[in-house]
Chimera marker file (.cmm) of the C-alpha trace (Angstrom):
<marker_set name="trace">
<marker id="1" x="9.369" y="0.159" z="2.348" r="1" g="1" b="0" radius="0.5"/>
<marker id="2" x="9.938" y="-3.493" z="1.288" r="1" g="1" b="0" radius="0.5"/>
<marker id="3" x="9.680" y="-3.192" z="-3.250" r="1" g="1" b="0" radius="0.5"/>
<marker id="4" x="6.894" y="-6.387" z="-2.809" r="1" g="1" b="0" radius="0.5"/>
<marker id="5" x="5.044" y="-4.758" z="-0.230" r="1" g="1" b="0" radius="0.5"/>
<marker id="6" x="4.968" y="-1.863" z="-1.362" r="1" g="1" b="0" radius="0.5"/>
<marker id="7" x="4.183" y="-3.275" z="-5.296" r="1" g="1" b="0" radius="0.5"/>
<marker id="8" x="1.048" y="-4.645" z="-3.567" r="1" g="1" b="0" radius="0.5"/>
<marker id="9" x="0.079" y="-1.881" z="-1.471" r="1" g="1" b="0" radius="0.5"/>
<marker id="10" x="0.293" y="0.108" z="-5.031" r="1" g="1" b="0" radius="0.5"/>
<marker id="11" x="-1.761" y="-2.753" z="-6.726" r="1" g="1" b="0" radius="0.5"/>
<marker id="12" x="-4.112" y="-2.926" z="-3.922" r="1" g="1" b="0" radius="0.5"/>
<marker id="13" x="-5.119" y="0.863" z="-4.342" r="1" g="1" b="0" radius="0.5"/>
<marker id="14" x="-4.645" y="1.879" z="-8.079" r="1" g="1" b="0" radius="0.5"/>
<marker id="15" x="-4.863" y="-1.933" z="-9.747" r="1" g="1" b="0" radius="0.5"/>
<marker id="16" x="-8.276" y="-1.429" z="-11.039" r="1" g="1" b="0" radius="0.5"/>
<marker id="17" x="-7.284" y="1.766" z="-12.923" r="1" g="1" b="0" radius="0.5"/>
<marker id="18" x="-4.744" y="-0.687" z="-15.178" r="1" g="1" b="0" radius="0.5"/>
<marker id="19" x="-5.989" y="-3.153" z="-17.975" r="1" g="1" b="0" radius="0.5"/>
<marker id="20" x="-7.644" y="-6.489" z="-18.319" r="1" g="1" b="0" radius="0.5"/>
<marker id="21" x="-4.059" y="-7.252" z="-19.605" r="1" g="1" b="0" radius="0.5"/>
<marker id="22" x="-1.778" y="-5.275" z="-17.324" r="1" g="1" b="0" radius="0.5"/>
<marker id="23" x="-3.384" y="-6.693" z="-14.248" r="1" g="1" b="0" radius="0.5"/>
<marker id="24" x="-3.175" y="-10.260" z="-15.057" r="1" g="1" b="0" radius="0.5"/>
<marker id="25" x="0.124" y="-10.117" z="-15.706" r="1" g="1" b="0" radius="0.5"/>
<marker id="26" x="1.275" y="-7.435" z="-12.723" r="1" g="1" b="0" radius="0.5"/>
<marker id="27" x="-0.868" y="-10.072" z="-10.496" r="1" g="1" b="0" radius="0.5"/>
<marker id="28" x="0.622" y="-13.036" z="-11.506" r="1" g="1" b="0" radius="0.5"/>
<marker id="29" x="4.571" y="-11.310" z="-10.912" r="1" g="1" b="0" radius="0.5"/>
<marker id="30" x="3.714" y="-9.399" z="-8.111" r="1" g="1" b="0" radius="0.5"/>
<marker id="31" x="0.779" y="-11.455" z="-6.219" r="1" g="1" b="0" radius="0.5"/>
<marker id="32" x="1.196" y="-15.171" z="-7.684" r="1" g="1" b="0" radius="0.5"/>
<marker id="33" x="5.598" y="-14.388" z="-7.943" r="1" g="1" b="0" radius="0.5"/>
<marker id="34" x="5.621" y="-15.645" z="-11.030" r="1" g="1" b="0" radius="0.5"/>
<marker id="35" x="8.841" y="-15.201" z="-13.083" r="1" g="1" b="0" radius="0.5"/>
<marker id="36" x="9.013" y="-13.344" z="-16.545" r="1" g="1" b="0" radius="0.5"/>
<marker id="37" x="9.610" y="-16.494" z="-17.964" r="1" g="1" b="0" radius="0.5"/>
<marker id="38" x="6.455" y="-18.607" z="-17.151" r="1" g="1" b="0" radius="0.5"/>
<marker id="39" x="4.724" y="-15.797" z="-17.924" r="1" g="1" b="0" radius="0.5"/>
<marker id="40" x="5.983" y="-15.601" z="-21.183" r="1" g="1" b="0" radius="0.5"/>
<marker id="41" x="5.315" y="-18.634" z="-21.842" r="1" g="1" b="0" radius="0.5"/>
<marker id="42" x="1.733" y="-18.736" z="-20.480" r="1" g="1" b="0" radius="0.5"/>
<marker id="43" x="0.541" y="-15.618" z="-22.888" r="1" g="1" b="0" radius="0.5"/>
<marker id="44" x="2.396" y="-16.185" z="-25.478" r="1" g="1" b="0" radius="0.5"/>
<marker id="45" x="4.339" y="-12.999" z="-25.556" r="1" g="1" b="0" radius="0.5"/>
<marker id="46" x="8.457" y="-12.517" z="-24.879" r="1" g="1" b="0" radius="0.5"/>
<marker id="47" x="10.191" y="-12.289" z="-21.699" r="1" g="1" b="0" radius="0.5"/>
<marker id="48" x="11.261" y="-8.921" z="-22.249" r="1" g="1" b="0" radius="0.5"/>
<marker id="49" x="7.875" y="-8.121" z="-22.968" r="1" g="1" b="0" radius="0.5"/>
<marker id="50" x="6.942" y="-9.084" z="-19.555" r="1" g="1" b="0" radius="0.5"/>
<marker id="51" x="9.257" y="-7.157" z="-18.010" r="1" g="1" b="0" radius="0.5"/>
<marker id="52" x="8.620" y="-4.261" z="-19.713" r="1" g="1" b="0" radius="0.5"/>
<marker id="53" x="4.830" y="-4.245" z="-19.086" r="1" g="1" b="0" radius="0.5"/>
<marker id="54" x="5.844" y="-4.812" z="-15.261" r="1" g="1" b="0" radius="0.5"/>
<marker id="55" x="8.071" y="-1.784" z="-15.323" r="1" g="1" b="0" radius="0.5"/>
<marker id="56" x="5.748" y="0.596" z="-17.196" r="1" g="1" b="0" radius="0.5"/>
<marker id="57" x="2.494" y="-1.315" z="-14.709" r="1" g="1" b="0" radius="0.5"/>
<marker id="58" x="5.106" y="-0.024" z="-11.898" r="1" g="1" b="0" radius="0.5"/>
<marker id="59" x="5.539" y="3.598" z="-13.767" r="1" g="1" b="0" radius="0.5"/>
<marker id="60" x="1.632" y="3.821" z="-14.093" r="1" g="1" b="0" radius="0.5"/>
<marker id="61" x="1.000" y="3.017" z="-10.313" r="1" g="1" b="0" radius="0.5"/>
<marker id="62" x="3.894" y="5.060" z="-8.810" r="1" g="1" b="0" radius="0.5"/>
<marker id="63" x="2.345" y="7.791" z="-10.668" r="1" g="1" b="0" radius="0.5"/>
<marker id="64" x="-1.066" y="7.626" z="-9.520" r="1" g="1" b="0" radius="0.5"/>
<marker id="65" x="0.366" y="7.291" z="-5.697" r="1" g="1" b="0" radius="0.5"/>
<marker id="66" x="2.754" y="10.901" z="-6.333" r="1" g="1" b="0" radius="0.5"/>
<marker id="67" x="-0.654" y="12.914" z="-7.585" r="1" g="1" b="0" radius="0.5"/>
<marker id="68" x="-3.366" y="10.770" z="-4.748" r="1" g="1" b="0" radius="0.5"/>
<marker id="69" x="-1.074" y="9.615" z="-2.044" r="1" g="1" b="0" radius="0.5"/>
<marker id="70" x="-3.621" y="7.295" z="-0.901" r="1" g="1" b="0" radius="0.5"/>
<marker id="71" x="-0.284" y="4.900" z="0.539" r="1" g="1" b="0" radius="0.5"/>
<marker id="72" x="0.998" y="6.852" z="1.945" r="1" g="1" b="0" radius="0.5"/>
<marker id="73" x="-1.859" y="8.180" z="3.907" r="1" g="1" b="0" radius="0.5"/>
<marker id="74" x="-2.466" y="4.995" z="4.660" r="1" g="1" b="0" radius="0.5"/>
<marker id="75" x="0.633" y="3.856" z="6.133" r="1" g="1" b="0" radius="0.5"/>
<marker id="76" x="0.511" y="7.153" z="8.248" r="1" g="1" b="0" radius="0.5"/>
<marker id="77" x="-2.765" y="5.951" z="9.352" r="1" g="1" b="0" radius="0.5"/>
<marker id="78" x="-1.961" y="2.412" z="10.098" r="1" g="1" b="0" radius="0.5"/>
<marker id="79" x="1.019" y="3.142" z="12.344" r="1" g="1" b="0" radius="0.5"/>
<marker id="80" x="-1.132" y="6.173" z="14.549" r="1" g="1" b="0" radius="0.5"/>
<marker id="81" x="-3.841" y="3.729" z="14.834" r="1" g="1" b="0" radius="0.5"/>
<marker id="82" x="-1.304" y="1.089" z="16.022" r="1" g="1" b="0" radius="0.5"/>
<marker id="83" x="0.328" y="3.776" z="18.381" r="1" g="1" b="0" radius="0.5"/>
<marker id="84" x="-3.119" y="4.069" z="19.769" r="1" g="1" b="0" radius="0.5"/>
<marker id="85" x="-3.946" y="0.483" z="20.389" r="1" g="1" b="0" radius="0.5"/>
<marker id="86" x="-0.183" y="0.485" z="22.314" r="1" g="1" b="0" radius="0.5"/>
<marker id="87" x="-1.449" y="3.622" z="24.135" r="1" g="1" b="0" radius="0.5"/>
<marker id="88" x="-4.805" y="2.463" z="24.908" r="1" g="1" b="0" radius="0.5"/>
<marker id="89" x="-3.645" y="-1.043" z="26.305" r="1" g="1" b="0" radius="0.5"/>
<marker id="90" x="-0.803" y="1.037" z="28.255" r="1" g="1" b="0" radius="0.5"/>
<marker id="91" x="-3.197" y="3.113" z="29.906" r="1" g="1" b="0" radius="0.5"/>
<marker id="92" x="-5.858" y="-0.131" z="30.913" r="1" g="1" b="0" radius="0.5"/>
<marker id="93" x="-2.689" y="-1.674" z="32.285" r="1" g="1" b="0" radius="0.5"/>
<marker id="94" x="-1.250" y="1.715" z="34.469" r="1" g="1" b="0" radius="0.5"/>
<marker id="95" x="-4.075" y="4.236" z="34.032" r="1" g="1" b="0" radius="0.5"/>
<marker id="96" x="-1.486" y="6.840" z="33.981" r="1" g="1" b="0" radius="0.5"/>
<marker id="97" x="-3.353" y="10.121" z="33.251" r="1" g="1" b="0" radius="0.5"/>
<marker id="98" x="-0.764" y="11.173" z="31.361" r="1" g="1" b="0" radius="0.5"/>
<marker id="99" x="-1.273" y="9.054" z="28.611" r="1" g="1" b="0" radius="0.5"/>
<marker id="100" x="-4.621" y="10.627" z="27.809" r="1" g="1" b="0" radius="0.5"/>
<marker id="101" x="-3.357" y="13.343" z="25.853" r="1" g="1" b="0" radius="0.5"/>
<marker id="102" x="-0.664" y="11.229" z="24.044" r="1" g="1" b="0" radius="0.5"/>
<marker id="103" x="-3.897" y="9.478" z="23.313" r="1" g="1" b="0" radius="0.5"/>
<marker id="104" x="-6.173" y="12.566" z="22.211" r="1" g="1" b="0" radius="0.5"/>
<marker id="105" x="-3.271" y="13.690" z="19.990" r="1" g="1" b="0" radius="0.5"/>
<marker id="106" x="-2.681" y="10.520" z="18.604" r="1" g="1" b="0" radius="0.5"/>
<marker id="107" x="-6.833" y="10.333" z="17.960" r="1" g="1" b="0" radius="0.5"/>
<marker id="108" x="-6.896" y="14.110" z="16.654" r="1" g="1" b="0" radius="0.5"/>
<marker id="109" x="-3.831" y="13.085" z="14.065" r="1" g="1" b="0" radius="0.5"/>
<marker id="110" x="-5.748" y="10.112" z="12.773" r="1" g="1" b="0" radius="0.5"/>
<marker id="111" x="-8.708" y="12.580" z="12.322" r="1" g="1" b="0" radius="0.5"/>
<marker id="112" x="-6.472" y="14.821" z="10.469" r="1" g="1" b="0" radius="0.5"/>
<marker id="113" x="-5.553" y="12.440" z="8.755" r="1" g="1" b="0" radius="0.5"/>
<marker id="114" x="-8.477" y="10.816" z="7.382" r="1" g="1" b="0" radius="0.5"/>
<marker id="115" x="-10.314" y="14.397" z="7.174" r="1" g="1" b="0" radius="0.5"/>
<marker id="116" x="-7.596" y="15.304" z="4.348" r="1" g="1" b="0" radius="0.5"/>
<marker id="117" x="-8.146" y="12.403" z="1.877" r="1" g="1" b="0" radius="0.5"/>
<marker id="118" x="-11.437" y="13.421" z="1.818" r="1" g="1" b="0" radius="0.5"/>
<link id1="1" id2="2" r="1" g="1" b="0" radius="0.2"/>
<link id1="2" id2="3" r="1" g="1" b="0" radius="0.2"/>
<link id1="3" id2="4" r="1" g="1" b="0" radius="0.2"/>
<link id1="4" id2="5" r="1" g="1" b="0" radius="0.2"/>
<link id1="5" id2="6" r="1" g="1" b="0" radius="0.2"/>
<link id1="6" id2="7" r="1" g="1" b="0" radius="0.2"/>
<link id1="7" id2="8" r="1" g="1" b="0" radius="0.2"/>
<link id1="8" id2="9" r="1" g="1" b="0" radius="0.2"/>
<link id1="9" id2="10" r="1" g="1" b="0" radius="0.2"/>
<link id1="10" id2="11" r="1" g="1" b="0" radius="0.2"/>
<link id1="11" id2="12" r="1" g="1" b="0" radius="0.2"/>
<link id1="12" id2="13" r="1" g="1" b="0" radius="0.2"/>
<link id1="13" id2="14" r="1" g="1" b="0" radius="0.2"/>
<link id1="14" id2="15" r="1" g="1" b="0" radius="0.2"/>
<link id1="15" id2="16" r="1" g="1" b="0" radius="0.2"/>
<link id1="16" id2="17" r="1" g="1" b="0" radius="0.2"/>
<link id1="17" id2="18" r="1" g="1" b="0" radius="0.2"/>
<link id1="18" id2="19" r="1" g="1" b="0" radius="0.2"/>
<link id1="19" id2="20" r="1" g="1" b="0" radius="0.2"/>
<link id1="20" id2="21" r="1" g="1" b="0" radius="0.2"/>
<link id1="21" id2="22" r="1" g="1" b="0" radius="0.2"/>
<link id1="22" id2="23" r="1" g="1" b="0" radius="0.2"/>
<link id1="23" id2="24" r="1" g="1" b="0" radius="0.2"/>
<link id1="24" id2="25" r="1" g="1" b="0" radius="0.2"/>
<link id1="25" id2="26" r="1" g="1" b="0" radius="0.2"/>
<link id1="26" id2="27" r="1" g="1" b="0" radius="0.2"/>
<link id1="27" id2="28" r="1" g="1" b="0" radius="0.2"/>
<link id1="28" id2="29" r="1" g="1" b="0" radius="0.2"/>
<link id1="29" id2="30" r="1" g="1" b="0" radius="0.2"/>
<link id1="30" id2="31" r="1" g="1" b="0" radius="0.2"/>
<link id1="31" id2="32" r="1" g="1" b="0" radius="0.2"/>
<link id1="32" id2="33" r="1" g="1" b="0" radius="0.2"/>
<link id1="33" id2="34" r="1" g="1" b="0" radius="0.2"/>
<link id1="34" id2="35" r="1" g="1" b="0" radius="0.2"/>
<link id1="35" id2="36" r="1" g="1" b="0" radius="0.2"/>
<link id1="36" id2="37" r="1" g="1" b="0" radius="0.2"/>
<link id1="37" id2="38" r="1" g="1" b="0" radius="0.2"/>
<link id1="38" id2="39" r="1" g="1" b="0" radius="0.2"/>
<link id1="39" id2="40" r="1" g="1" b="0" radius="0.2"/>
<link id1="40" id2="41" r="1" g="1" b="0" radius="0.2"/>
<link id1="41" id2="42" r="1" g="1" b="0" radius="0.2"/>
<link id1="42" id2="43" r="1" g="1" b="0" radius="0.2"/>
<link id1="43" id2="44" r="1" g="1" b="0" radius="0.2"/>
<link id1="44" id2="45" r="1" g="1" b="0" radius="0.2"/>
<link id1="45" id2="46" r="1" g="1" b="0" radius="0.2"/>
<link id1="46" id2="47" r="1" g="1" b="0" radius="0.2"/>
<link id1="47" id2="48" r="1" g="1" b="0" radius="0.2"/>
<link id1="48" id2="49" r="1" g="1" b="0" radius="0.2"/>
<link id1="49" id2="50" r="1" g="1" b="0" radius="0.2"/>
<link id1="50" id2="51" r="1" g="1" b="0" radius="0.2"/>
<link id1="51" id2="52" r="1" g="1" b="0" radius="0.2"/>
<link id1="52" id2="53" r="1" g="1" b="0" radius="0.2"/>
<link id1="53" id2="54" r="1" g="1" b="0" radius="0.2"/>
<link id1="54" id2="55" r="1" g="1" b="0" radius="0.2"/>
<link id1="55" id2="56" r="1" g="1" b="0" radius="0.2"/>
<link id1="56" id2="57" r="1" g="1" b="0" radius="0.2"/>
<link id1="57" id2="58" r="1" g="1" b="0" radius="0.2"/>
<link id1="58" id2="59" r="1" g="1" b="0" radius="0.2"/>
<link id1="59" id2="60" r="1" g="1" b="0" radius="0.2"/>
<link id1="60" id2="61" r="1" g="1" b="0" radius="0.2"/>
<link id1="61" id2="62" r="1" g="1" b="0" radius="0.2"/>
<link id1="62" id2="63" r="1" g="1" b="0" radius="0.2"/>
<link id1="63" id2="64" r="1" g="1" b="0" radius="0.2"/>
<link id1="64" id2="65" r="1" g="1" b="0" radius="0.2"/>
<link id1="65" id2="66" r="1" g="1" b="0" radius="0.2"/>
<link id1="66" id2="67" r="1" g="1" b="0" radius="0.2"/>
<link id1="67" id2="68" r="1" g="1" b="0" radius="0.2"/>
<link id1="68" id2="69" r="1" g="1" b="0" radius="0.2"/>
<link id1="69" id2="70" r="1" g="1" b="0" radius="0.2"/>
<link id1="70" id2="71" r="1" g="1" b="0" radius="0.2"/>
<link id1="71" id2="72" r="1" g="1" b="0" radius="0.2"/>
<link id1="72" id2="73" r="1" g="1" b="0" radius="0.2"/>
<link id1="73" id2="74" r="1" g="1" b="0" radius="0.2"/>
<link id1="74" id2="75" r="1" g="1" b="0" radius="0.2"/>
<link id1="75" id2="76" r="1" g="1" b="0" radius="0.2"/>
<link id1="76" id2="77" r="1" g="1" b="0" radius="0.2"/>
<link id1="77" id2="78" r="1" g="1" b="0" radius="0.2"/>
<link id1="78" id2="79" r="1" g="1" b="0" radius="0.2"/>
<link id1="79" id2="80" r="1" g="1" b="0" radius="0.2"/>
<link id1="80" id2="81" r="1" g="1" b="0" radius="0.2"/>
<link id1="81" id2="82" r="1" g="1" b="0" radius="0.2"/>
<link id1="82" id2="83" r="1" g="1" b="0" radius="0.2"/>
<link id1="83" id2="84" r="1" g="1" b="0" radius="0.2"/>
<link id1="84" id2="85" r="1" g="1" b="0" radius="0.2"/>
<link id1="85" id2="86" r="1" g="1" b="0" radius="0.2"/>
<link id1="86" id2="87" r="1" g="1" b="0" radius="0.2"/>
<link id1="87" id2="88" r="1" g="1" b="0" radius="0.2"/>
<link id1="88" id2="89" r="1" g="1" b="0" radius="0.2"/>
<link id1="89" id2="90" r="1" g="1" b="0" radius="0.2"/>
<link id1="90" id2="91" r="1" g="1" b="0" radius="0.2"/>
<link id1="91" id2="92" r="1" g="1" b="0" radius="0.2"/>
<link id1="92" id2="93" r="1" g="1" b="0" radius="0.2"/>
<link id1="93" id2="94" r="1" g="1" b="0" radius="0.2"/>
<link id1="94" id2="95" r="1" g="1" b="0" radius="0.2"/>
<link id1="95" id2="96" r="1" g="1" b="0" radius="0.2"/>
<link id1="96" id2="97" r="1" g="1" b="0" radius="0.2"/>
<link id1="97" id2="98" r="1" g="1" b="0" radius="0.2"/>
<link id1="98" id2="99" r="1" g="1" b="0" radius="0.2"/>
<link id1="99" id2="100" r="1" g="1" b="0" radius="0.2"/>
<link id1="100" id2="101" r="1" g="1" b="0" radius="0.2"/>
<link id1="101" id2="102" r="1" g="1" b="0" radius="0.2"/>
<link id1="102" id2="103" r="1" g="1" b="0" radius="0.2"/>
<link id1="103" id2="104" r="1" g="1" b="0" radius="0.2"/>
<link id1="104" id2="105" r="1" g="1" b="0" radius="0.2"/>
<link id1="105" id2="106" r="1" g="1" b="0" radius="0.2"/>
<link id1="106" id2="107" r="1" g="1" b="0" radius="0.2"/>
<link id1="107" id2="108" r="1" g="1" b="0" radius="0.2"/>
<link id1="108" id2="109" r="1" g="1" b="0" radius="0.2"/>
<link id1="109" id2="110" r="1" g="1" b="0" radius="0.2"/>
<link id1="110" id2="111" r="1" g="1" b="0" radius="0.2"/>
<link id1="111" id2="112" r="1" g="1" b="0" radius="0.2"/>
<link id1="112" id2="113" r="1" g="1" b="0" radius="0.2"/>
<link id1="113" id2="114" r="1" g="1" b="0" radius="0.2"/>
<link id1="114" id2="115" r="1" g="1" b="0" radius="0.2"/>
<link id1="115" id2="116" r="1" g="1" b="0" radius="0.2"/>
<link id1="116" id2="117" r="1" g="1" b="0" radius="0.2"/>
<link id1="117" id2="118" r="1" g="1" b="0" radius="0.2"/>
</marker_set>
C-alpha cells in the first residue's frame, strides 16, 4: 500500500486515540502535506521536532493497527465488496448461473469478515 494512503487510512481509524497536539500536527503533514518546515514554523517548535512527533504519531498508529487490524479488515472488505459489485453487474449482463456461487462465496466472505471484527 501507497505510505500516504495508507498514513490516512491509519489516521482515519486510530487518529482520535492521539493528542490535541499529535493530531494537528500528523493532520497538517499527512492530510494538509505540509512540510516539517512550515510546521515548525507555525508552532513554534524545531523541524526535527516535527519529524520526530510524525515518526513516533506513525509508531503509535502502526501499533494500534498490529493489535486491532481494523485496515486491514477493511481493505479485505472493500475489495470483496468490489468483487461483488463486478459479479453482480456480470451476472445482470449474462445471467450465467454460474456466477451465483462465486457470488454467495464472495457474500459469505464479507460476512466472515465483518462477523470477526465484532
Amino acid at each position: 500500500m501507497e505510505r500516504i494512503v495508507e498514513q490516512t487510512l491509519l489516521y482515519d481509524f486510530y487518529g482520535e486515540l492521539l493528542t490535541e497536539h499529535q493530531k494537528q500536527i500528523y493532520e497538517d503533514i499527512v492530510l494538509n502535506d505540509y512540510s516539517c518546515s512550515e510546521i515548525a514554523q507555525n508552532k513554534g517548535i524545531s523541524r526535527q521536532g516535527v519529524h520526530d512527533l510524525i515518526r513516533r504519531c506513525d509508531k503509535i498508529l502502526a501499533g494500534y493497527e498490529q493489535k486491532l487490524h481494523l485496515v486491514e479488515r477493511f481493505v479485505k472488505t472493500k475489495a470483496m465488496a468490489e468483487q461483488m459489485n463486478q459479479l453482480t453487474k456480470k451476472y445482470i449482463c449474462t445471467r450465467q448461473e454460474a456466477l451465483l456461487s462465486e457470488m454467495e462465496t464472495v457474500s459469505e466472505q464479507i460476512l466472515k469478515n465483518l462477523t470477526e471484527a465484532s
